[in-house]
Backbone bond lengths (Angstrom), bond angles and torsions (degrees), N, CA, C in turn:
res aa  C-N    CA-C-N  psi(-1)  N-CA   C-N-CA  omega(-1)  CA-C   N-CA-C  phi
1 X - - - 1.462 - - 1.524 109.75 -
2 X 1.445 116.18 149.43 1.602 110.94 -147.11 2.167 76.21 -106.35
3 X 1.325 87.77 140.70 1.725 100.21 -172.87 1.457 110.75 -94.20
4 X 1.620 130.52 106.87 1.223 118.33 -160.10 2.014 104.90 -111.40
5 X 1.290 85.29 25.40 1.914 105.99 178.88 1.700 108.56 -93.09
6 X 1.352 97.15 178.42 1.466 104.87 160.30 1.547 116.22 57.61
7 X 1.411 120.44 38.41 1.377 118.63 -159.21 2.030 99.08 -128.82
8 X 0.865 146.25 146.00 1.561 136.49 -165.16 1.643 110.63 -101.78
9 X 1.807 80.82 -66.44 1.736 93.65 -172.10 1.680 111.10 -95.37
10 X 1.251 116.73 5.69 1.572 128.21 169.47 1.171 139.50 -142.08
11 X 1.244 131.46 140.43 1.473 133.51 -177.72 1.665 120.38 -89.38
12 X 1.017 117.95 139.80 0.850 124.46 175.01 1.941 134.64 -145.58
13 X 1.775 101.88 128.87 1.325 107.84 -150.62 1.276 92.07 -121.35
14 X 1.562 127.83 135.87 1.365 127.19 168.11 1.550 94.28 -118.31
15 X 1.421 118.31 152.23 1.388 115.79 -166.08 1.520 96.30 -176.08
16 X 1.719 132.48 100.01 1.332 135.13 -175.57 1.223 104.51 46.70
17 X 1.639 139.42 55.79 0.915 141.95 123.44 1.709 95.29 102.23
18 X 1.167 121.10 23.31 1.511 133.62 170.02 1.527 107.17 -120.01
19 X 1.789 102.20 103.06 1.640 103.93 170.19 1.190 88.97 -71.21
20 X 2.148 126.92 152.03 1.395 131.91 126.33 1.151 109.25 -105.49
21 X 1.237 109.33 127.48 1.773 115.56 174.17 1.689 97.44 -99.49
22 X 1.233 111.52 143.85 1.331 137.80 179.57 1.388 99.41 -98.07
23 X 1.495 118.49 136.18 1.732 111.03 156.79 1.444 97.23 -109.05
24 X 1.596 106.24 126.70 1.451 124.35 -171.41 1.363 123.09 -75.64
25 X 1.052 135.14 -23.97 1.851 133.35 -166.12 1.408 100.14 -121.55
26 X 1.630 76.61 102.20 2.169 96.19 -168.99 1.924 85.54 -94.98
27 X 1.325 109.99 -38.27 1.464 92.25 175.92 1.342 115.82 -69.81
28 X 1.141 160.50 34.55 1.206 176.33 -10.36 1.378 131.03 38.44
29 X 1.397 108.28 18.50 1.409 131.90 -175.58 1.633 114.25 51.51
30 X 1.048 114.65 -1.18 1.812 127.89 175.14 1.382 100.08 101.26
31 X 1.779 129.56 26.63 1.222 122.53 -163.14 1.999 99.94 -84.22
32 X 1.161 103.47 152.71 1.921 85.02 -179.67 1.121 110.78 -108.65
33 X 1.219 111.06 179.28 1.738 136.00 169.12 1.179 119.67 -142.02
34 X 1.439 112.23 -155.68 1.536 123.57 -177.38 1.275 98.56 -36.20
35 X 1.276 128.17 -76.35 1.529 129.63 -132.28 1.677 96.83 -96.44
36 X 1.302 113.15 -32.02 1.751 86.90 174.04 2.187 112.82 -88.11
37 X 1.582 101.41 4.45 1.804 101.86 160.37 1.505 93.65 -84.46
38 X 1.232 148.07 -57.81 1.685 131.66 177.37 1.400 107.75 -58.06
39 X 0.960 126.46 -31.56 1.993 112.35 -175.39 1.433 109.65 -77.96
40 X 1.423 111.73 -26.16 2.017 119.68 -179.00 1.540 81.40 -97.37
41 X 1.221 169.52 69.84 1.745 161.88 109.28 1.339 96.99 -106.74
42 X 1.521 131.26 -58.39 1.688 116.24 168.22 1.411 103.17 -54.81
43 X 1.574 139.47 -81.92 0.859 108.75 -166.12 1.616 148.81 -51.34
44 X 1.408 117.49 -13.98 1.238 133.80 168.53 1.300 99.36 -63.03
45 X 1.023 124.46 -86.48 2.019 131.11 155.96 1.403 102.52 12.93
46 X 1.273 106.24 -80.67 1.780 131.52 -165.84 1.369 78.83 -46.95
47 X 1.118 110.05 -93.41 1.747 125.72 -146.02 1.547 113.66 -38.13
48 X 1.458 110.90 -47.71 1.401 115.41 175.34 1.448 125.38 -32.87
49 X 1.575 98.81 -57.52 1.236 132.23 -174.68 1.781 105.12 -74.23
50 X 1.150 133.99 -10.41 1.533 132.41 -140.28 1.733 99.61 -124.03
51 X 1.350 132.48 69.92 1.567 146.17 -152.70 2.187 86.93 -60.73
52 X 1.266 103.99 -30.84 1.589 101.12 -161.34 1.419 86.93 -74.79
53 X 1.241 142.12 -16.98 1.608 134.93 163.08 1.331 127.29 -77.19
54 X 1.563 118.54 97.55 1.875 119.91 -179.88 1.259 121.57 -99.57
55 X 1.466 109.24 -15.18 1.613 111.82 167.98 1.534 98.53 -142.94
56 X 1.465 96.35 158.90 1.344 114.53 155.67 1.366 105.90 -124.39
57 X 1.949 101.24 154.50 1.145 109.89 171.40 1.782 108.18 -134.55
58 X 0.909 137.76 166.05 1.705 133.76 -144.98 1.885 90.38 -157.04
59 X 1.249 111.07 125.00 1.318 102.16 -170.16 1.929 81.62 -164.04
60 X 1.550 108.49 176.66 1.580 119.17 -170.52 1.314 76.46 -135.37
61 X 1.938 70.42 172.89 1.660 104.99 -178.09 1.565 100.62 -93.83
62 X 1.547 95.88 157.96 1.713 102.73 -168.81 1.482 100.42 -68.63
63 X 1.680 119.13 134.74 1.452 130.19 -162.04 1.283 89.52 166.38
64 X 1.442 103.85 -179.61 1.442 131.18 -174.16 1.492 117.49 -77.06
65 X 1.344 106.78 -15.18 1.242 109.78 -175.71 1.725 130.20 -150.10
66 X 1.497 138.58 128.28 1.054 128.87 -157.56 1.809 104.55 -71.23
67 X 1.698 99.69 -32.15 1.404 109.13 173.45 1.270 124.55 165.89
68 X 1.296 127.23 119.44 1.523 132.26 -135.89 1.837 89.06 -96.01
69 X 1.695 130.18 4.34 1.164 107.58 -152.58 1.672 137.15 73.45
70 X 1.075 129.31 -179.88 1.502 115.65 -156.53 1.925 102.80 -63.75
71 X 1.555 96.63 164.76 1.047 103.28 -166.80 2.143 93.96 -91.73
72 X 1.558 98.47 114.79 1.603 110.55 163.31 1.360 127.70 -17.82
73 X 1.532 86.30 -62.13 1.841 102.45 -161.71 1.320 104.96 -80.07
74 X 1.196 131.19 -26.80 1.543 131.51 -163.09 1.600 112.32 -105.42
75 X 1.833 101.28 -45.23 1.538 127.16 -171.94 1.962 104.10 75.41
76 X 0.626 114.83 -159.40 1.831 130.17 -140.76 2.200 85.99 -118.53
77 X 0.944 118.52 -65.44 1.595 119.64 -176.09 1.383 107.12 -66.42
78 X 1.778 96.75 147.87 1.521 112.16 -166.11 2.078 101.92 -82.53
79 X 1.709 84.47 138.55 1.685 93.87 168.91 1.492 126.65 -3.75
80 X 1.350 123.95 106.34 1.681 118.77 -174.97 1.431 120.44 94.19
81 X 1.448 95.24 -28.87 2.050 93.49 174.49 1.066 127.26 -65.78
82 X 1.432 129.02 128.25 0.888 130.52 -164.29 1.348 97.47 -121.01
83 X 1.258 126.41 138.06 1.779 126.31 166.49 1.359 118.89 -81.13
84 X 1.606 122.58 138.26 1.431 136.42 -165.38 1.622 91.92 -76.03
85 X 1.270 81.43 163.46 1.780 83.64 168.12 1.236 120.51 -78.17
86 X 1.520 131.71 -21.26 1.865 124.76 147.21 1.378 109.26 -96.79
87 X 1.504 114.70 54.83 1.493 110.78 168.40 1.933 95.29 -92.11
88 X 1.202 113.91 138.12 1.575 109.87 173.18 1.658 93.52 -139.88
89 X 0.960 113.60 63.11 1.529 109.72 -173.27 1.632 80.75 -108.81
90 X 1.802 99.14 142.49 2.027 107.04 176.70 1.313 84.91 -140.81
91 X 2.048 94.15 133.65 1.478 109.47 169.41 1.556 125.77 -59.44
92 X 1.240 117.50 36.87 1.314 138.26 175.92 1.578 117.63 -107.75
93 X 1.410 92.95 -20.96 1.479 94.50 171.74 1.247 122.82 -83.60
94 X 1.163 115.38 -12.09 1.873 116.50 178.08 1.498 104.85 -99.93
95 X 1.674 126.37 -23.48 1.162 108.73 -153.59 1.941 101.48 -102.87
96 X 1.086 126.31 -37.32 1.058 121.44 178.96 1.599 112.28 -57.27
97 X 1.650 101.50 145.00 1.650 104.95 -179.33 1.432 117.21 -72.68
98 X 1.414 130.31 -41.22 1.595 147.01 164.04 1.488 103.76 -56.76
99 X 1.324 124.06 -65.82 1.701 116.91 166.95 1.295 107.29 -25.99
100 X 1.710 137.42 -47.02 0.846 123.06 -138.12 1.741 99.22 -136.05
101 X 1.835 91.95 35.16 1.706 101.15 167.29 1.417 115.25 70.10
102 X 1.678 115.90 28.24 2.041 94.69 -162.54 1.500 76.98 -127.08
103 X 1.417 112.39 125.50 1.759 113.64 -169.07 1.702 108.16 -83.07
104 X 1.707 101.65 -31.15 1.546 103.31 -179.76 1.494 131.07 -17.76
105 X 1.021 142.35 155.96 1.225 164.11 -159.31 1.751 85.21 -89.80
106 X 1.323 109.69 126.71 1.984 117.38 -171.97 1.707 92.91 -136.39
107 X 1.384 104.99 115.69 1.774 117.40 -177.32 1.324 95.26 -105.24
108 X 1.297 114.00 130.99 1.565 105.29 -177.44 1.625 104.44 -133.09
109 X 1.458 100.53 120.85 2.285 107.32 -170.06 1.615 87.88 -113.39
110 X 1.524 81.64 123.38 1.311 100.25 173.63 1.906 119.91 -106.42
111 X 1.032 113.60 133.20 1.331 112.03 171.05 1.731 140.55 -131.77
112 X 0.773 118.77 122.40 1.823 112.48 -168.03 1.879 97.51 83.02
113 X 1.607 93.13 -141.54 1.735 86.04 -173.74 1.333 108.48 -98.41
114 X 1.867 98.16 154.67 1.391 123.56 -176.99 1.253 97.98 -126.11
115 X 1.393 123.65 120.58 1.231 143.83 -151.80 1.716 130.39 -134.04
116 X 0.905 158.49 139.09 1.285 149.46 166.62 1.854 113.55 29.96
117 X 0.900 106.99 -115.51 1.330 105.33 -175.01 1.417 116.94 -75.29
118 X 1.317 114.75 14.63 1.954 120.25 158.91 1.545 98.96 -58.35
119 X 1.256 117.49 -40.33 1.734 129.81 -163.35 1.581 104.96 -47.47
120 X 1.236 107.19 -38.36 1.632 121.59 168.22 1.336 116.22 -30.26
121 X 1.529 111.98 -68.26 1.547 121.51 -179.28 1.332 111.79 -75.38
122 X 1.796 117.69 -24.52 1.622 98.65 -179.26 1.606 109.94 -89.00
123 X 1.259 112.16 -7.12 1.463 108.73 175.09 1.508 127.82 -89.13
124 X 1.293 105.03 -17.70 1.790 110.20 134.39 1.130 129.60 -84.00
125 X 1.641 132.63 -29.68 1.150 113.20 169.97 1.862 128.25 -42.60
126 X 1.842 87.85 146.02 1.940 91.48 174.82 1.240 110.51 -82.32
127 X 1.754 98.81 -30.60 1.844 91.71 -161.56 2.115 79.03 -119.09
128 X 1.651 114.37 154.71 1.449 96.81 161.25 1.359 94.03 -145.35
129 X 1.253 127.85 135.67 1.608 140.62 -157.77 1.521 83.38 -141.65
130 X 1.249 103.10 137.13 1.658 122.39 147.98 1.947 125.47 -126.73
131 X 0.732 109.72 150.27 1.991 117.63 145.91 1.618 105.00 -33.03
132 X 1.500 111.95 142.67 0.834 157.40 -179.60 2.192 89.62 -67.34
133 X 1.051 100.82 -47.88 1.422 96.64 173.82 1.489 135.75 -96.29
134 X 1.530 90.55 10.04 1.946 111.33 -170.24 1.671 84.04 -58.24
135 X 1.760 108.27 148.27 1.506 96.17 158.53 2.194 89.14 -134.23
136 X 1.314 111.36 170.84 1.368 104.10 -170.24 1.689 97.04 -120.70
137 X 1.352 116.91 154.59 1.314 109.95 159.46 1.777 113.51 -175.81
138 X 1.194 101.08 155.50 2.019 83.50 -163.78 2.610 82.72 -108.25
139 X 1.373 98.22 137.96 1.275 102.46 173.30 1.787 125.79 -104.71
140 X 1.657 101.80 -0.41 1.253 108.71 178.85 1.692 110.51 -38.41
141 X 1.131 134.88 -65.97 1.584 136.13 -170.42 1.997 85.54 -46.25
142 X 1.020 105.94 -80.31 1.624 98.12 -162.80 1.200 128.48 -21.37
143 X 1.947 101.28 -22.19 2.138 108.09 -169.90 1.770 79.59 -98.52
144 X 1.085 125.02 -9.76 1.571 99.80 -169.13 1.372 93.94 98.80
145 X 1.423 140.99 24.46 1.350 110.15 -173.71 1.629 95.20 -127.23
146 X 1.728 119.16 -175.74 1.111 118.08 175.17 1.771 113.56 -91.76
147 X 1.224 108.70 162.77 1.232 87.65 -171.63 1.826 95.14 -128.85
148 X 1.065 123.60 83.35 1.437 128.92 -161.07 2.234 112.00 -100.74
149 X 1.071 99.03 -57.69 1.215 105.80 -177.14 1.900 126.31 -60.37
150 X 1.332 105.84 -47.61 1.298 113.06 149.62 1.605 134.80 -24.22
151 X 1.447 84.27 -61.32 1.490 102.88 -162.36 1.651 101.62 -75.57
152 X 1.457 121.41 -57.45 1.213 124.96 157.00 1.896 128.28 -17.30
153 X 1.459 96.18 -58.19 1.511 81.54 -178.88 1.720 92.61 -95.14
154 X 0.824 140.34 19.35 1.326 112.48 140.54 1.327 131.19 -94.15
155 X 1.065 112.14 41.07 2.075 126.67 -176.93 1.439 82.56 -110.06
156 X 1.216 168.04 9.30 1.287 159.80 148.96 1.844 108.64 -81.61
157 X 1.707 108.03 -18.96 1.527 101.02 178.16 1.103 97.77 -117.08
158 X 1.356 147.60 -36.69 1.686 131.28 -132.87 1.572 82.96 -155.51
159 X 1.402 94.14 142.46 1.946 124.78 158.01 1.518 95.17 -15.10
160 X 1.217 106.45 163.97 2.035 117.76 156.89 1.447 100.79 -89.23
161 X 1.642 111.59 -29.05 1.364 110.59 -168.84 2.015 109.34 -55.83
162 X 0.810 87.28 -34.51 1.918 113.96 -164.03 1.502 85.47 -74.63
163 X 1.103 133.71 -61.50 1.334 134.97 -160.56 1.305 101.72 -73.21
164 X 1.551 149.70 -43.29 1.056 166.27 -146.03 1.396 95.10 -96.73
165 X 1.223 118.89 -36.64 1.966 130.18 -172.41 1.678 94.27 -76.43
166 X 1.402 126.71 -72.35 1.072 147.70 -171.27 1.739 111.81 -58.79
167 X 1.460 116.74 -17.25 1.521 117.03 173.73 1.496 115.68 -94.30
168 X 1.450 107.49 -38.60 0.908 131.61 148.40 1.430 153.72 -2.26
169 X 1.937 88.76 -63.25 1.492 108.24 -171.79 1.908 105.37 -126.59
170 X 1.657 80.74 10.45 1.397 90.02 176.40 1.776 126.90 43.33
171 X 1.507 121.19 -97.70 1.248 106.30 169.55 1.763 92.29 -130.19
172 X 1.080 133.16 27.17 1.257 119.03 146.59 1.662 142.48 -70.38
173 X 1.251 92.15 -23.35 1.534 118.19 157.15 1.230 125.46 -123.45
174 X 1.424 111.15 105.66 1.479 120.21 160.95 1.758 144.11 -83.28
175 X 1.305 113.56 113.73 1.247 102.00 175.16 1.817 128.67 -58.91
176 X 1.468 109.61 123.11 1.216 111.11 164.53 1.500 125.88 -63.41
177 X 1.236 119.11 159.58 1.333 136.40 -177.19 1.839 99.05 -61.54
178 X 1.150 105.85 -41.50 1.945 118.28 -175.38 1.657 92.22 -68.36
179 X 1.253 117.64 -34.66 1.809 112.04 -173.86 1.606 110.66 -91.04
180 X 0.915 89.78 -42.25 1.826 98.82 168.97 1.472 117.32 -20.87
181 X 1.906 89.74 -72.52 1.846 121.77 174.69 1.344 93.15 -53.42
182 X 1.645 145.14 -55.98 1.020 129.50 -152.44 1.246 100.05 -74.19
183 X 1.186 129.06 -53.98 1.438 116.95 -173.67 1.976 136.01 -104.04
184 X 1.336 74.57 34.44 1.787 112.82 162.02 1.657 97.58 64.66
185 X 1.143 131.08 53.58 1.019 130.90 -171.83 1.716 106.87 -119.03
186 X 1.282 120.68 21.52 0.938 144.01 -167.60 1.564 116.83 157.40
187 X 1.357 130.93 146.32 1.680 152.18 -136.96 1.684 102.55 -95.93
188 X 1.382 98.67 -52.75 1.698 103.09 -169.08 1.799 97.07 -170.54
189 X 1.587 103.69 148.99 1.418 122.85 169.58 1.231 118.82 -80.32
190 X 1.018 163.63 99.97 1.719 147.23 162.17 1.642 117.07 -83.91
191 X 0.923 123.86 -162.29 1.310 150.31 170.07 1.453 107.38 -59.45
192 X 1.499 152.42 170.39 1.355 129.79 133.56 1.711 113.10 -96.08
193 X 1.089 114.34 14.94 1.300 120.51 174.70 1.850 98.37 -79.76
């Protein structure tokens, strides 16, 4: 029986064979850390293993944002960790469902902003739908940092041109939900109702 308890920074609902995972810290724009990279590694785990699961779907809590990417103030590693100097471990490796071997069908609704390491879930997503008010934008240049992995797996959906615009301009330019659709970087717009 697939265990939909015990989870910190996410919810999770199985219901006729449709997981929805919730991303939990809307006051934090749904950005993660420690405990929601361990709650998406059990659940990847779970799910793999869990035959009564045929889709997933990946959606936030109502807030401003679907997910700003790692959380600033805290960062992605648990209390005290410190990274070696050949540590190359990226919180991308626990959170994506394909990273993490689960072939299922992954619907991903996006709403408000999609941000830095949101890119994670839309670059595995099969299907990616947002709100009418989703806007997209990667902010790595703004921290000073590189912004390499993101951008990469999205060369399987969208232009380089688009990706190159959007790394670019960091968060001074945002993609709309209407540009998104245009340049296939997402499936379809709806309502956010």
């Amino acid at each position: 029986m697939f265990d939909q308890t015990d989870y910190q920074a996410i919810l999770v609902d199985l219901d006729d064979g449709i997981l929805t995972v919730t991303l939990n810290r809307p006051e934090k724009a749904n950005s993660f850390n420690n405990a929601m990279i361990r709650d998406f590694q059990r659940l990847w785990i779970a799910t793999r293993h869990a035959e009564e699961v045929r889709c997933v779907i990946l959606r936030a809590a109502e807030g401003k944002a679907f997910c700003t990417g790692v959380d600033i103030r805290t960062g992605w590693r648990a209390e005290g960790e410190m990274p070696g100097p050949f540590d190359y471990d990226d919180p991308g490796d626990f959170l994506g469902p394909k990273t993490n071997r689960v072939w299922k069908p992954f619907v991903v609704a996006i709403h408000g902003m999609a941000a830095g390491g949101a890119f994670y879930w839309l670059n595995e997503a099969d299907i990616a739908i947002c709100s009418s008010d989703a806007t997209f934008f990667d902010p790595h240049l703004k921290f000073g940092k590189l912004s390499s992995v993101e951008p990469i797996g999205m060369l399987g959906r969208i232009p380089y041109q688009e990706i190159s615009r959007m790394v670019l301009m960091a968060d001074e330019e945002r993609i709309s939900a209407k540009t998104a659709l245009r340049i296939s970087l997402i499936t379809e717009v709806v309502e956010r109702d």
